[in-house]
C-alpha positions as CSV (number, residue, x, y, z in Angstrom):
1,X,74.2,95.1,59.7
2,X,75.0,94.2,63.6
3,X,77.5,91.1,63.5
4,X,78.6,89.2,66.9
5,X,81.4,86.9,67.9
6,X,81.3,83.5,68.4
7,X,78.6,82.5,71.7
8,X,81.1,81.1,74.1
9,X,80.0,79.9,76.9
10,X,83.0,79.5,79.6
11,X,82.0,77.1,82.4
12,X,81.6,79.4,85.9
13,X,83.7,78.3,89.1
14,X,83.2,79.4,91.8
15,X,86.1,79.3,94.2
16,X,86.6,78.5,98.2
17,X,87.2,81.4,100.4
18,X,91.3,80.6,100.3
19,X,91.2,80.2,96.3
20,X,89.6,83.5,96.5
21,X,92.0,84.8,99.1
22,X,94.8,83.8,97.0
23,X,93.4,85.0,93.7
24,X,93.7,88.8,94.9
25,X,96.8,87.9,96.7
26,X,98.2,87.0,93.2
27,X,96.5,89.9,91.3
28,X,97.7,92.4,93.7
29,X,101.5,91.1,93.6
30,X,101.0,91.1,89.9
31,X,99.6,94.3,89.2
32,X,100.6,96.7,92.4
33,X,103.9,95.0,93.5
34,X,102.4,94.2,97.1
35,X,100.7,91.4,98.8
36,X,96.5,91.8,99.0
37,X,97.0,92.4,102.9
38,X,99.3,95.5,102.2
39,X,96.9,96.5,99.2
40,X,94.0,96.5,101.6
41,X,96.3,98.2,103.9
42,X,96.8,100.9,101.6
43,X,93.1,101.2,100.1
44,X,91.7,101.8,103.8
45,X,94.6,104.2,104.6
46,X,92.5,105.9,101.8
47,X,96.5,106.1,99.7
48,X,94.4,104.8,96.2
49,X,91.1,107.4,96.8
50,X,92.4,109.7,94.3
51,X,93.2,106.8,91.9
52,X,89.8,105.1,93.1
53,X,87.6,108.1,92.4
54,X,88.3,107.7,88.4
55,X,85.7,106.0,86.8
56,X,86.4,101.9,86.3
57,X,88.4,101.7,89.1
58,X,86.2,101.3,92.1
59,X,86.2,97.5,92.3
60,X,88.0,96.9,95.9
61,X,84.7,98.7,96.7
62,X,82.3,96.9,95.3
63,X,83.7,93.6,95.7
64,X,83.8,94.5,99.8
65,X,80.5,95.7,99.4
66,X,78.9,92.4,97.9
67,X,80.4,90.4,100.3
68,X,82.2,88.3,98.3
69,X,84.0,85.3,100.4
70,X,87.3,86.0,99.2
71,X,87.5,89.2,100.0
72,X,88.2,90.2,103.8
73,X,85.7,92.3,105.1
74,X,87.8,94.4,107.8
């Protein structure tokens, strides 16, 4: 027998280019110690590729690649 959690449905929000901006400026100062501009730095210095290469953590990619607003594209 296959049982399943509760259906919640969390409302989606979609954010400005700044919130966005902010959002991995927050996440990167939380998680890496360093501002998204230095992160970016870094991740196009190729300093992560080794890190980047495991599986799951190719997002920077991806998220550059989709063209999401809030994420600078060079």
């Amino acid at each position: 027998m296959t049982t399943s959690g509760p259906d919640i449905q969390a409302p989606i929000r979609f954010t400005t280019t700044e919130e966005g901006r902010a959002i991995f400026d927050d996440q990167a100062r939380r998680l890496m110690n360093m501002s998204g501009e230095e992160f970016l730095r870094r991740w196009d210095a190729g300093e992560f590729a080794e890190i980047a290469d495991a599986p799951g953590h190719g997002w920077p990619s991806r998220f550059r690649e989709s063209g999401h607003p809030g994420f600078p594209t060079g």
